[in-house]
C-alpha positions as CSV (number, residue, x, y, z in Angstrom):
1,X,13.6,22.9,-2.3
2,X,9.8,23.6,-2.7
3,X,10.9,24.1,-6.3
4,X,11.8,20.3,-6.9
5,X,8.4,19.1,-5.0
6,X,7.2,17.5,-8.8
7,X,10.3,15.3,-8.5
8,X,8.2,14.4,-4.9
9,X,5.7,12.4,-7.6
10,X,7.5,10.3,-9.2
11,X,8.1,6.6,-7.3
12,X,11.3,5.6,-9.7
13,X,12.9,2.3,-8.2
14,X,10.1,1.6,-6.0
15,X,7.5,-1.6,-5.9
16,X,3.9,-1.4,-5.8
17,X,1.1,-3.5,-4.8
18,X,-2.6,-3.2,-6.4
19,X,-5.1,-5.6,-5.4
20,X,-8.2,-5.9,-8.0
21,X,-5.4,-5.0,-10.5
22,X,-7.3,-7.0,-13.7
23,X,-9.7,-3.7,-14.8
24,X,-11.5,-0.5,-13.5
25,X,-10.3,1.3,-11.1
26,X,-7.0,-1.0,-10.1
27,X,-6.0,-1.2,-13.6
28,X,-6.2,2.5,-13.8
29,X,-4.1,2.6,-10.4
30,X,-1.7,-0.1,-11.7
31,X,-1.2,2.3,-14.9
32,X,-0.3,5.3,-13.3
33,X,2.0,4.1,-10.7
34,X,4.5,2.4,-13.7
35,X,3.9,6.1,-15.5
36,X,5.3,7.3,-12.7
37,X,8.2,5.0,-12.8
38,X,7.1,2.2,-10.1
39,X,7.0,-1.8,-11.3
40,X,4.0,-3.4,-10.4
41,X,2.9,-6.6,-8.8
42,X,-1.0,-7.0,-9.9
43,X,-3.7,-9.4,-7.9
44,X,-6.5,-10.7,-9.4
45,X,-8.6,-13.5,-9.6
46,X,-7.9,-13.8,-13.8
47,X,-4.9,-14.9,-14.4
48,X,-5.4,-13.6,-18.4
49,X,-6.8,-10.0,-18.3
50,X,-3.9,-9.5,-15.8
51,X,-1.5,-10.7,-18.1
52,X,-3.0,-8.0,-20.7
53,X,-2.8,-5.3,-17.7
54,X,1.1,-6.5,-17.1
55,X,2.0,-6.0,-21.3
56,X,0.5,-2.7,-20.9
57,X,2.7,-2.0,-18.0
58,X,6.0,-3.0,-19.6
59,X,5.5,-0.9,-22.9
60,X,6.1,1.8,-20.0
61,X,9.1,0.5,-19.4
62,X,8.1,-1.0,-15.6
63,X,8.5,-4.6,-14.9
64,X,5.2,-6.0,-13.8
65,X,4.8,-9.1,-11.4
66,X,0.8,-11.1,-11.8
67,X,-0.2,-12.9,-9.0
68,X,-3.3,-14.8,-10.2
69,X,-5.3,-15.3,-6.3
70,X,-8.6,-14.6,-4.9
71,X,-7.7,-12.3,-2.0
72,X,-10.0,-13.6,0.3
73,X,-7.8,-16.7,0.4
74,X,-5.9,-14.6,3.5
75,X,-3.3,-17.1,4.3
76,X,-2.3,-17.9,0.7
77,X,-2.3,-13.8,0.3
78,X,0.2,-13.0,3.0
79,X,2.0,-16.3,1.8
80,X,2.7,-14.7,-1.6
81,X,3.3,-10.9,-0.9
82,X,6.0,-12.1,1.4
83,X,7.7,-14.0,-2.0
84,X,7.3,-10.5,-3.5
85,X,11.0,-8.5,-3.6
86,X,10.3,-5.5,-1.0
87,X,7.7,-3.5,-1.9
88,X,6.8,0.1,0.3
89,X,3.2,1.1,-1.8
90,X,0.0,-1.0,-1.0
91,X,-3.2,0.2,-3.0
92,X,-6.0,-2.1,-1.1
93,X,-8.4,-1.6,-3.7
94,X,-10.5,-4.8,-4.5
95,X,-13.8,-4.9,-3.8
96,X,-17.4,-5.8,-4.6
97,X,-21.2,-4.6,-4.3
98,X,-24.7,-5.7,-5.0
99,X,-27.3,-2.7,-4.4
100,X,-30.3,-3.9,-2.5
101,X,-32.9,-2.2,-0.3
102,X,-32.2,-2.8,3.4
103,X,-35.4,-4.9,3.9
104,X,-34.5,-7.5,1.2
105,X,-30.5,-7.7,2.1
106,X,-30.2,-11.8,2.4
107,X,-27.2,-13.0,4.4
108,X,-25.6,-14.4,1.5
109,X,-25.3,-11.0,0.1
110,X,-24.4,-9.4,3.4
111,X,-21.8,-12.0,3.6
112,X,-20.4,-11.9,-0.1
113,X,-19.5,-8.4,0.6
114,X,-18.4,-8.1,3.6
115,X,-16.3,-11.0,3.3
116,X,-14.3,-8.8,0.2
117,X,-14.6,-5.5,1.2
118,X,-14.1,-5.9,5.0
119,X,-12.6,-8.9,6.2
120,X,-10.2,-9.7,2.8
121,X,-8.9,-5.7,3.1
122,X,-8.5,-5.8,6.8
123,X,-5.7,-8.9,6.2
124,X,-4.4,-8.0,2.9
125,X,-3.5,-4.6,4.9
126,X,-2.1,-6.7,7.8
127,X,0.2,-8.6,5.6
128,X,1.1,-5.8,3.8
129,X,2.0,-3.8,6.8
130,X,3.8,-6.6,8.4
131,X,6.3,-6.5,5.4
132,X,6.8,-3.0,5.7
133,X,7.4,-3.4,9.4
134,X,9.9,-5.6,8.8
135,X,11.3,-4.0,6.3
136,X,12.0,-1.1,8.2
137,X,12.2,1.7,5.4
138,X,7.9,2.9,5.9
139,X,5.8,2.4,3.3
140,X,2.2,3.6,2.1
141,X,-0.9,1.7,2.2
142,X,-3.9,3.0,0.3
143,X,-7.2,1.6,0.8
144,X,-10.1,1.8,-1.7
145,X,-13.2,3.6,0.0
146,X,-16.0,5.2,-1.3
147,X,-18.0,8.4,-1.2
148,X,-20.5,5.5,0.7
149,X,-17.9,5.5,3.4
150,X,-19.0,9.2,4.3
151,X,-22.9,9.3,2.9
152,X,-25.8,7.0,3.2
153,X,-27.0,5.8,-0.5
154,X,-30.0,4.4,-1.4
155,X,-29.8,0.0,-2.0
156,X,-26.3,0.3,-0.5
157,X,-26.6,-0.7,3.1
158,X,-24.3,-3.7,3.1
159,X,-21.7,-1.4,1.2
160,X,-21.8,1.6,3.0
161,X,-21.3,-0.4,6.0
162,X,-18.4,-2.3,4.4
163,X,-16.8,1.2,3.7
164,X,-17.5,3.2,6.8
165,X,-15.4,0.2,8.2
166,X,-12.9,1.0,5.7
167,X,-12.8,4.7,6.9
168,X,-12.4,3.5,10.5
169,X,-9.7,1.1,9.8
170,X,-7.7,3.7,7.9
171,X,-7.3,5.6,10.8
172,X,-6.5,2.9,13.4
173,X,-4.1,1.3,11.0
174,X,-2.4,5.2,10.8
175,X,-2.5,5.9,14.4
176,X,-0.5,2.3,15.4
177,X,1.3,2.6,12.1
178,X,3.0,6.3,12.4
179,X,5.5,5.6,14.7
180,X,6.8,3.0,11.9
181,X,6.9,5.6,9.2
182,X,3.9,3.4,7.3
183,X,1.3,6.3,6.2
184,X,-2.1,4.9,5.6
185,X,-4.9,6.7,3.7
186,X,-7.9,5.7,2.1
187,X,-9.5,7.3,-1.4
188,X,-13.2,7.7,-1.4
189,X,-14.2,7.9,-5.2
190,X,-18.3,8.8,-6.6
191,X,-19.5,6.9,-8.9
192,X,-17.0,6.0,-11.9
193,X,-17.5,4.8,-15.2
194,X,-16.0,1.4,-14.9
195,X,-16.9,-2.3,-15.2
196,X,-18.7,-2.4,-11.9
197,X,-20.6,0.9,-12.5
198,X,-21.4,0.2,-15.9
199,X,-24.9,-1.8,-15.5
200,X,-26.3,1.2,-13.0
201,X,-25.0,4.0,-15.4
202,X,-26.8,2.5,-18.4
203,X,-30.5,2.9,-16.8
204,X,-31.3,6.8,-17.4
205,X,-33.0,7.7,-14.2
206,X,-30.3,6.4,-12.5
207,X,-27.6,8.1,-14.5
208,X,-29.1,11.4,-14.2
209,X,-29.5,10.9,-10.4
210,X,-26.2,10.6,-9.8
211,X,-25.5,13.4,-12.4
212,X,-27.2,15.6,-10.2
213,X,-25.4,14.8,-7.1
214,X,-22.1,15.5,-8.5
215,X,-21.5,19.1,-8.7
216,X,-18.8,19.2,-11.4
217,X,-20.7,18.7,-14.7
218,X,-19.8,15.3,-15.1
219,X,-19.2,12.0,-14.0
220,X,-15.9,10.5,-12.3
221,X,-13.4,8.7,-14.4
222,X,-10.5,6.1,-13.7
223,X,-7.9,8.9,-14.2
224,X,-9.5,10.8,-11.2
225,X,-9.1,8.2,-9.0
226,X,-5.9,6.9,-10.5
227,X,-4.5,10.5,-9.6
228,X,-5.4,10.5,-6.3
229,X,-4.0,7.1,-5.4
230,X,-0.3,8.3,-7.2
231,X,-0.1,11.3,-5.3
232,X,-1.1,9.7,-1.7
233,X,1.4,6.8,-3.0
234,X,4.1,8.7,-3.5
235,X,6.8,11.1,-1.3
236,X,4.6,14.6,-2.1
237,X,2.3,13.5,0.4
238,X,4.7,12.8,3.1
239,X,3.0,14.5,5.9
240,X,-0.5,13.0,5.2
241,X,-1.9,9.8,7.2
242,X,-5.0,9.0,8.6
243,X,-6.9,11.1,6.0
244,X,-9.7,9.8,3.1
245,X,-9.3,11.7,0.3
246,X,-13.2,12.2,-1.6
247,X,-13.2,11.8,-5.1
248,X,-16.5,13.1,-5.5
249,X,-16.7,15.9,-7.4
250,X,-18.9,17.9,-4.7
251,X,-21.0,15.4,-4.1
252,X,-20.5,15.4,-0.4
253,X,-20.3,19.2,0.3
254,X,-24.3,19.3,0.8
């Protein structure tokens, strides 16, 4: 009944998986999935603030696994997500960036990025799909994109690239995946105030750039993107695949 559809959001007795789970915007996801009832298996690189993330998810009552690993370490990845008990929500959300104009972008850079946001996403996806394949009961993968995965910004050529890929391999990944009942979707958040943001927001000019290009009056928070992920995680989006959902507060309507 269309009545019940709020029951659609909550993910009770289900197993999630958040990559770049140890602060910003994966902590935020890892958060709100165990609000909404799911236990959590966190990635990171630091083994300790995940630990902090995983006390804060069982005073909610969610059991929460940590798997200390540097996610570009594919093999070792897939090794440990199939040690995982079943799991049907992926959120493929860690990631990296370090602005610089086009003309001064060093391989090193090119490559430190890339190698994260691309190639590490493309396998963690793989392996998590694999899983869900075998599984045979769908599942729904969620990969981290960015309002740079639909609009050029300034210093950001390596990461817009790394996210327009990101776009594409969303919809690839849900046209082979559909027929396996595994949605994939990406979420395309502006700029948020978290860890990685912090530096940039904290120069003025820059701040009130970016406050211009956001048409709501003000800038994106964890939460925002935290909703977005829960809701394209859970059974109230059903019928969506293929799609990126912009987090952008209007930035992209012009």
């Amino acid at each position: 009944m269309v009545a019940d559809t709020i029951k659609d959001f909550q993910l009770d007795g289900q197993l999630a998986v958040v990559t770049g789970a140890s602060r910003g915007l994966g902590q935020g996801c890892a958060l709100a999935l165990a609000g909404a009832g799911a236990d959590v298996a966190l990635i990171g690189r630091n083994q300790d603030d995940l630990v902090a993330v995983a006390k804060d998810i069982q005073k909610l009552g969610r059991t929460a696994h940590v798997l200390a690993i540097d996610v570009t370490n594919i093999d070792d990845l897939a090794a440990m997500l199939g040690q995982l008990p079943p799991f049907g929500i992926f959120v493929n959300n860690a990631g990296t960036n370090k602005p610089q104009p086009f003309l001064a972008v060093d391989a090193e850079t090119y490559d430190m990025v890339m190698n994260l946001n691309l190639r590490a996403a493309f396998f963690a996806a793989q392996a998590a799909a694999r899983l869900m394949a075998a599984r045979g009961q769908g599942g729904s993968i969620i990969n981290m994109s960015s309002q740079a995965g639909h609009r050029a910004l300034r210093d950001r050529s390596v990461y817009s690239t790394s996210k327009f890929a990101i776009e594409g391999l969303t919809k690839a990944m849900a046209f082979e995946l559909a027929e396996q009942s595994i949605r994939v979707n990406a979420v395309a958040p502006t700029f948020v105030e978290t860890p990685m943001t912090q530096a940039g927001l904290a120069q003025k000019d820059f701040r009130e750039y970016v406050e211009g290009k956001i048409k709501l009056p003000r800038l994106g928070q964890i939460g925002d993107v935290a909703a977005a992920v829960l809701f394209l995680a859970s059974p109230a989006s059903a019928m969506i695949t293929g799609t990126s959902l912009l987090v952008d507060g209007g930035w992209t309507i012009h």
